[in-house]
VOBATI-740578 format. One record per atom (N, C-alpha, C, O): atom name; residue number from 1; x, y, z. Coordinates in nm, 2 decimals. Atoms other than C-alpha are relative to their C-alpha. Layout:
% VOBATI-740578
 atom seq     c1     c2     c3
   CA NUM      X      Y      Z
...
% end
This chain:
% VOBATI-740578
 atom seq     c1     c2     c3
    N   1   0.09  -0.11  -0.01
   CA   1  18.27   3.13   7.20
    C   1  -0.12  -0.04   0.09
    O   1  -0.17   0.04   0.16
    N   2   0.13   0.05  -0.07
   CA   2  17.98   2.92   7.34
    C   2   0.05   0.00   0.17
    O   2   0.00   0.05   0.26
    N   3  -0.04   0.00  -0.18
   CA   3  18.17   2.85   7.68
    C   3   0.02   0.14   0.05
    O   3  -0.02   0.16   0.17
    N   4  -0.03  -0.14   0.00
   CA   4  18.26   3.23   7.66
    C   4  -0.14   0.06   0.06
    O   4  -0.14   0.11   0.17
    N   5   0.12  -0.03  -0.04
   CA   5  17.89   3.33   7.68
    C   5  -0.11  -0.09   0.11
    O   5  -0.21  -0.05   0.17
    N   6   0.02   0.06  -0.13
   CA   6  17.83   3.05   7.91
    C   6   0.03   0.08   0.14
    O   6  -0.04   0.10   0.24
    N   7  -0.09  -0.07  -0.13
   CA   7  18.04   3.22   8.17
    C   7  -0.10   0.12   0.03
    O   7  -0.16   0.12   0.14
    N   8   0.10  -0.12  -0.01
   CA   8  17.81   3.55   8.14
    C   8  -0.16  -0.07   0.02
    O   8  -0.24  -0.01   0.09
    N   9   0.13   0.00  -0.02
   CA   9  17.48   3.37   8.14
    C   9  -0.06  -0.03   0.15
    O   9  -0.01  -0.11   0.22
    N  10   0.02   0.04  -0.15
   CA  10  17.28   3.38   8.47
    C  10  -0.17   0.01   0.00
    O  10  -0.21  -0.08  -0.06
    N  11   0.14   0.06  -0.02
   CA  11  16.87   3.40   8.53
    C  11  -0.07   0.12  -0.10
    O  11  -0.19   0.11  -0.14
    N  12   0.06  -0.12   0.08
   CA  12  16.78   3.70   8.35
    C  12   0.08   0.05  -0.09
    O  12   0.05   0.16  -0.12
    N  13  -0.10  -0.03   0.13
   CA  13  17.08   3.72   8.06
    C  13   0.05  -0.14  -0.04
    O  13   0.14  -0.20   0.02
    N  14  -0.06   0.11   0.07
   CA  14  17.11   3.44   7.82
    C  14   0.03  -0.01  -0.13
    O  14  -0.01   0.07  -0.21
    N  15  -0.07  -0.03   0.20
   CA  15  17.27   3.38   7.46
    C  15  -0.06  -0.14  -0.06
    O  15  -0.14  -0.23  -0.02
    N  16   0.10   0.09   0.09
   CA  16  17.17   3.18   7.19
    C  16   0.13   0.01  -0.08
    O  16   0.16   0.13  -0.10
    N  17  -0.13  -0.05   0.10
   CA  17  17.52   3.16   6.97
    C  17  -0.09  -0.09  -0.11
    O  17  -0.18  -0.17  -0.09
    N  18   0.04   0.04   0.16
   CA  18  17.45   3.06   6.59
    C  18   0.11   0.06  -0.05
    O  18   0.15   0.17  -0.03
    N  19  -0.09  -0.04   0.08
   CA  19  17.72   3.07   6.38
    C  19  -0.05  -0.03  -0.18
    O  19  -0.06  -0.14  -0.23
    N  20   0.06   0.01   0.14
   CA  20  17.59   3.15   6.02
    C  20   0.07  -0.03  -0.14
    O  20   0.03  -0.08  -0.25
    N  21  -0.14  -0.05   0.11
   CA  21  17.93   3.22   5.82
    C  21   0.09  -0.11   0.04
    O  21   0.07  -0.09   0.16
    N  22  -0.14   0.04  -0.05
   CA  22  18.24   2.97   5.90
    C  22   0.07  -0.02  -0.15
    O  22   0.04  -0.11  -0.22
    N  23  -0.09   0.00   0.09
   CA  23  18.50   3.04   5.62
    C  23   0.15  -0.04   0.04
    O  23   0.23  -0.01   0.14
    N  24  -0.17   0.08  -0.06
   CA  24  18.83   2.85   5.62
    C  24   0.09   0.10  -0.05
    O  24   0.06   0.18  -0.14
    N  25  -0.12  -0.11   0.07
   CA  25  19.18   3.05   5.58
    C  25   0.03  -0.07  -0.04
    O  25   0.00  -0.19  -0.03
    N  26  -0.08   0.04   0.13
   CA  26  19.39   3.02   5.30
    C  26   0.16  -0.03  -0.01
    O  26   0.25   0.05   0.00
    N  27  -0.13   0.06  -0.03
   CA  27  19.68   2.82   5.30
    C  27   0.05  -0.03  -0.14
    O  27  -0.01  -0.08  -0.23
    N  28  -0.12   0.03   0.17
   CA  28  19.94   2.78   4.99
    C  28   0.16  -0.08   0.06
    O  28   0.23  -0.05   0.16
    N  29  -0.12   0.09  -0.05
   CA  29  20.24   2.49   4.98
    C  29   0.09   0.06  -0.05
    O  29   0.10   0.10  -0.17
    N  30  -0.12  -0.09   0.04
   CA  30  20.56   2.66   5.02
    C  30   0.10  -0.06  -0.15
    O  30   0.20   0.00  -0.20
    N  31  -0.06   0.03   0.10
   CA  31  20.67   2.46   4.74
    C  31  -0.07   0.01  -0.14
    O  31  -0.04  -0.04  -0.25
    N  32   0.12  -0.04   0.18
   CA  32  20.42   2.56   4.44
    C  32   0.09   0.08  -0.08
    O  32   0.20   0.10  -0.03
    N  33  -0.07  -0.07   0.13
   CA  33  20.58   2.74   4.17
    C  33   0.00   0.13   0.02
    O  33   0.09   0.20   0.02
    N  34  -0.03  -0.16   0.01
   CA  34  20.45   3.06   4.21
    C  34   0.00   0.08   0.14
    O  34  -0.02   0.20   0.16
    N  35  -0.08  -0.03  -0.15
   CA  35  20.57   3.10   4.58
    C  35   0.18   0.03   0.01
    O  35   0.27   0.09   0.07
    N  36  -0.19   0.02  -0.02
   CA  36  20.90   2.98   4.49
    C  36   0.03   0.13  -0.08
    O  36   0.12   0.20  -0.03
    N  37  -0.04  -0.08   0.08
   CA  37  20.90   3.26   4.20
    C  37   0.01   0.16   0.07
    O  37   0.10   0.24   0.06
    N  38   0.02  -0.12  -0.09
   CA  38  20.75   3.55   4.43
    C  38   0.13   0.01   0.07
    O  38   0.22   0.10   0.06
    N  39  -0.10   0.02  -0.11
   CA  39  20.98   3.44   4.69
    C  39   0.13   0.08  -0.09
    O  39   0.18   0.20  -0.07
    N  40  -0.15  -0.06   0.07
   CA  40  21.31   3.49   4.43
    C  40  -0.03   0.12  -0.04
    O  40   0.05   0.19   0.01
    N  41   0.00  -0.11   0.05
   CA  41  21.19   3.79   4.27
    C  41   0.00   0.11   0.12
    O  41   0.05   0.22   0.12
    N  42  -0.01  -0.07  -0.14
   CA  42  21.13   3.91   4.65
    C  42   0.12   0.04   0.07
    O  42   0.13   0.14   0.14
    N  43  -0.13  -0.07  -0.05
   CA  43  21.47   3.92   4.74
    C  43   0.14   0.07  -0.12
    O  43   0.25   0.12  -0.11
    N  44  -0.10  -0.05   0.08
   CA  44  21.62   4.00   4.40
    C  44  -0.04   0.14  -0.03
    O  44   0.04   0.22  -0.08
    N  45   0.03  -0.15   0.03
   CA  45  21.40   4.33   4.38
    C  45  -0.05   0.10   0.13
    O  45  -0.08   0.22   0.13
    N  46   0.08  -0.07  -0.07
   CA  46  21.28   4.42   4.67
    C  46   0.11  -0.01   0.14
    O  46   0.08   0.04   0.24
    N  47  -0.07   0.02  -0.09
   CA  47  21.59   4.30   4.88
    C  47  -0.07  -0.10   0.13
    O  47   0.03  -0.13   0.19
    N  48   0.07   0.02  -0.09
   CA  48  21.36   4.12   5.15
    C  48  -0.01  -0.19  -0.03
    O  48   0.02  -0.26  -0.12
    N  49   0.08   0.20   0.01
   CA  49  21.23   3.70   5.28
    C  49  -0.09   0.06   0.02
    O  49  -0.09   0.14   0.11
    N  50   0.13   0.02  -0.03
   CA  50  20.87   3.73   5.24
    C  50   0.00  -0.09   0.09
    O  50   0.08  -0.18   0.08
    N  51   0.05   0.11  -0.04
   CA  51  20.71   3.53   5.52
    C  51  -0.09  -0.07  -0.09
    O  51  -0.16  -0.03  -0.18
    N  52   0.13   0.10   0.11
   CA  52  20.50   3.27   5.38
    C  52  -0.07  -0.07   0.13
    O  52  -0.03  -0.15   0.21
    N  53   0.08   0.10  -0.12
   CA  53  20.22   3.15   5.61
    C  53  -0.19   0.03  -0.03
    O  53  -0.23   0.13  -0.10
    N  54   0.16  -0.02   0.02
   CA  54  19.82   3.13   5.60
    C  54  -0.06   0.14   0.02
    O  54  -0.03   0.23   0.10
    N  55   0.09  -0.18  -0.01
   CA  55  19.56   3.43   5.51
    C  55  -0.16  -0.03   0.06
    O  55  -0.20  -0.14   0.06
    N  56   0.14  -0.03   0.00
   CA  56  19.20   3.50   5.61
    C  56   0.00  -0.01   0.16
    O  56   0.09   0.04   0.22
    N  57   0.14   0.08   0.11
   CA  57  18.95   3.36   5.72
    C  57  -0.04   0.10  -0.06
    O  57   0.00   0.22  -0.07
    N  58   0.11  -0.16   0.10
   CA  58  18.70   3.56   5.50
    C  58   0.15   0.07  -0.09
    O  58   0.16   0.19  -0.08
    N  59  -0.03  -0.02   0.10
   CA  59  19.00   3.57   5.23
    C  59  -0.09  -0.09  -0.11
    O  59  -0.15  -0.20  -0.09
    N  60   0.04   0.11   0.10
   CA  60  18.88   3.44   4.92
    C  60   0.06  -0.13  -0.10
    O  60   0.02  -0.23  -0.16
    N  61  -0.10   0.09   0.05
   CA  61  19.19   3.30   4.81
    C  61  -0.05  -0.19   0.06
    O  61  -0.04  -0.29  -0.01
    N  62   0.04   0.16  -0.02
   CA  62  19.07   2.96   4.97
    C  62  -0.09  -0.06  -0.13
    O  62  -0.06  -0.17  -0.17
    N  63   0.06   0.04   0.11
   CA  63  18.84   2.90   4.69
    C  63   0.08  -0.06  -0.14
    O  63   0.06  -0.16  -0.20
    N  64  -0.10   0.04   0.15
   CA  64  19.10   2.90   4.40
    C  64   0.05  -0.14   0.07
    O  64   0.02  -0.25   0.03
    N  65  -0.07   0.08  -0.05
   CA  65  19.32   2.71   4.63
    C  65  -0.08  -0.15   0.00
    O  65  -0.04  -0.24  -0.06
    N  66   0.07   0.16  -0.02
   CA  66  19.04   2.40   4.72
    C  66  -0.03   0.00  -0.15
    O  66  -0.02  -0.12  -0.18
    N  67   0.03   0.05   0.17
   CA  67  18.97   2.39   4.33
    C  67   0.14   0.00  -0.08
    O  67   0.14   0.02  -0.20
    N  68  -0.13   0.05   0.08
   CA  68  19.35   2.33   4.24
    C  68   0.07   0.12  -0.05
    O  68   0.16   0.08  -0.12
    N  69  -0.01  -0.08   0.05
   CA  69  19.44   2.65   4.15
    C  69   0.08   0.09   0.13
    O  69   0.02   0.15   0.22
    N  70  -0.07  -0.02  -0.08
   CA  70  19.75   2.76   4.35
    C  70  -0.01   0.14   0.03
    O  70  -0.04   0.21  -0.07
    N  71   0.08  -0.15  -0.05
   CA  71  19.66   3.11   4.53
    C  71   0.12   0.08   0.06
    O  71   0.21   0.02   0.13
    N  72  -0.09  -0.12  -0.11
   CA  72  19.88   3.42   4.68
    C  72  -0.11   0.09   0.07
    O  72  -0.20   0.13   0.00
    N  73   0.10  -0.08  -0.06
   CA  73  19.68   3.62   4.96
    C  73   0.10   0.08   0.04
    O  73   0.21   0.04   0.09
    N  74  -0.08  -0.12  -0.13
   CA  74  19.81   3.95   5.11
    C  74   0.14   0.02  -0.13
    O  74   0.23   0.08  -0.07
    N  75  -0.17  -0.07   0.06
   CA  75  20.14   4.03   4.84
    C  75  -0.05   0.07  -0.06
    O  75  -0.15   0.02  -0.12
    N  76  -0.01  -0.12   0.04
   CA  76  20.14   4.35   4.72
    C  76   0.12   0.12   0.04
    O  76   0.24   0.11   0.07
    N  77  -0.06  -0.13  -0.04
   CA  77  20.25   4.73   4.78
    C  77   0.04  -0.01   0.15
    O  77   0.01  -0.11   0.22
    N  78  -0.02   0.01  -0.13
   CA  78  20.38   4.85   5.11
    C  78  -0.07   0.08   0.04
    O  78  -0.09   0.17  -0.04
    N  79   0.11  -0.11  -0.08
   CA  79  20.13   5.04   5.34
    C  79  -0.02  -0.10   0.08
    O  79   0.01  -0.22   0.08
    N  80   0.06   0.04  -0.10
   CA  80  19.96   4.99   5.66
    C  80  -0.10   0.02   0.00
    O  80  -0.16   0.07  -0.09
    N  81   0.16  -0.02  -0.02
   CA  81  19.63   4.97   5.82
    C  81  -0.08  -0.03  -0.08
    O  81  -0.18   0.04  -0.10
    N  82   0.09   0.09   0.03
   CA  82  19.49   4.72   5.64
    C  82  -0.16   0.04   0.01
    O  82  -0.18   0.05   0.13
    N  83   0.12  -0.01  -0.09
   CA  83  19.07   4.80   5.64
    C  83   0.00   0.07   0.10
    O  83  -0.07   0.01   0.18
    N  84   0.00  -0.07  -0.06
   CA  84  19.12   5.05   5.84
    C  84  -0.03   0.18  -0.05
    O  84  -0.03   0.23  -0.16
    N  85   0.01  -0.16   0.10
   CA  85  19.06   5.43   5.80
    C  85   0.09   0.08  -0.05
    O  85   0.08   0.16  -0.13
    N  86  -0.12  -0.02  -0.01
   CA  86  19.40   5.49   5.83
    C  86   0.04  -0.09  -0.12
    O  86   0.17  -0.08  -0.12
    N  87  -0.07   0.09   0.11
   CA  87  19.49   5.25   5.53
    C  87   0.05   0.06  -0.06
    O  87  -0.02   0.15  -0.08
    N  88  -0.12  -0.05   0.11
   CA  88  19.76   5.37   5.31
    C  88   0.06  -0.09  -0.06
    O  88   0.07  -0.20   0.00
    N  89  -0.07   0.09   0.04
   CA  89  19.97   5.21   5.07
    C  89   0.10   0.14  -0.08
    O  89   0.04   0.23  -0.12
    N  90  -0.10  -0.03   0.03
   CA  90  20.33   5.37   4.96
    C  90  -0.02   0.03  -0.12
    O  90  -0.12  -0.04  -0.14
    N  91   0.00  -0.06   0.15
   CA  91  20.34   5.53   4.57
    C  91   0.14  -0.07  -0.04
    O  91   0.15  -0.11  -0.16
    N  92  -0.08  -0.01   0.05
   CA  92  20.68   5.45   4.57
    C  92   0.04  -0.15  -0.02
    O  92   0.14  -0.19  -0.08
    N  93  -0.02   0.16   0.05
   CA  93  20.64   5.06   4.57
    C  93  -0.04  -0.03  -0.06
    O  93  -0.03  -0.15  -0.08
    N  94   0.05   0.11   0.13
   CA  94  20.42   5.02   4.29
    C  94   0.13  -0.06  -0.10
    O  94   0.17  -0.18  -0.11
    N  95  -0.07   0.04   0.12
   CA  95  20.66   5.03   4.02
    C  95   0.07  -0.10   0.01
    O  95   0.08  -0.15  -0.09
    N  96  -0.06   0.14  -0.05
   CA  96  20.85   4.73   4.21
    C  96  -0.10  -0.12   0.00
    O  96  -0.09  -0.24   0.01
    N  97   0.11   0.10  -0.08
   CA  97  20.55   4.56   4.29
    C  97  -0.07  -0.06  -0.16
    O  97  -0.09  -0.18  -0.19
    N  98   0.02   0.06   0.14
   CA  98  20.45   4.57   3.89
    C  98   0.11  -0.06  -0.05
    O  98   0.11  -0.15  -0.13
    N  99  -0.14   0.11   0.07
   CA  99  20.78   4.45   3.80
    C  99   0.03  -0.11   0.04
    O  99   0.10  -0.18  -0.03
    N 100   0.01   0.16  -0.04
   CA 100  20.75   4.13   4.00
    C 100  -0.13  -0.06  -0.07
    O 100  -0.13  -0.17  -0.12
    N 101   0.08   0.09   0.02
   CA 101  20.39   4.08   3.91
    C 101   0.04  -0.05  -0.17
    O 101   0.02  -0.16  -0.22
    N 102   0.04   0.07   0.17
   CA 102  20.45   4.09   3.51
    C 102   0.14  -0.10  -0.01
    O 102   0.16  -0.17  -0.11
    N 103  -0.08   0.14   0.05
   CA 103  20.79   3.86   3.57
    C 103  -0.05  -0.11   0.04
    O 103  -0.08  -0.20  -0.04
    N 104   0.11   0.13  -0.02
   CA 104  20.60   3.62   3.77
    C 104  -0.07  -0.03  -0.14
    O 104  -0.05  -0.12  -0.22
    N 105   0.06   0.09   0.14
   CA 105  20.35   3.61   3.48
    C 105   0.10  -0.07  -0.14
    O 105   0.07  -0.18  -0.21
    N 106  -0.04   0.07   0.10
   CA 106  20.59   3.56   3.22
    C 106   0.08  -0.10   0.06
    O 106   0.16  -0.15  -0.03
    N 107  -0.11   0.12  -0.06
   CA 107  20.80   3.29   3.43
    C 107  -0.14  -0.13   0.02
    O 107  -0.10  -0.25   0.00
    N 108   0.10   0.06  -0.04
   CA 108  20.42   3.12   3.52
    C 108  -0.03  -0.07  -0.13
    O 108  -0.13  -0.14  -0.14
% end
């Protein structure tokens, strides 16, 4: 970003970058327990491979994660437009989406 605003600066427009916030993304080992569990209940109910790869930055899930406490970011319902105005999420995948979370818990 600093080289970025370098490139624009010239005698009469200059920047000043400060970065106030730097939050790390959230990373979970594909081999934790409740990955592998998601994962199986993912294709025995929902037919599907989850991908499995890093969330954020500016998730929170990194917190649990750096204090030992194995994290899922991003699984849920189906819908789009994330944060957007347009966000929606599907009615017709709760009831799957509660039936993974309460086997997970009782398999956890």
């Amino acid at each position: 970003m600093i080289k970025l605003t370098k490139e624009f600066e010239n005698e009469k427009i200059k920047f000043d970058v400060k970065i106030n916030t730097n939050l790390p993304a959230a990373f979970i080992e594909k081999d934790e327990k409740i990955v592998k569990i998601l994962k199986d209940l993912s294709k025995s109910i929902l037919g599907n491979n989850p991908e499995i790869r890093g969330c954020g930055p500016a998730n929170e899930g990194y917190m649990f994660i750096n204090s030992g406490i194995p994290t899922i970011c991003g699984y849920g319902v189906s819908g789009n437009g994330m944060h957007s105005k347009d966000e929606y999420l599907e009615i017709d995948s709760i009831p799957k989406i509660l039936e993974i979370y309460t086997k997970t818990a009782l398999e956890i």
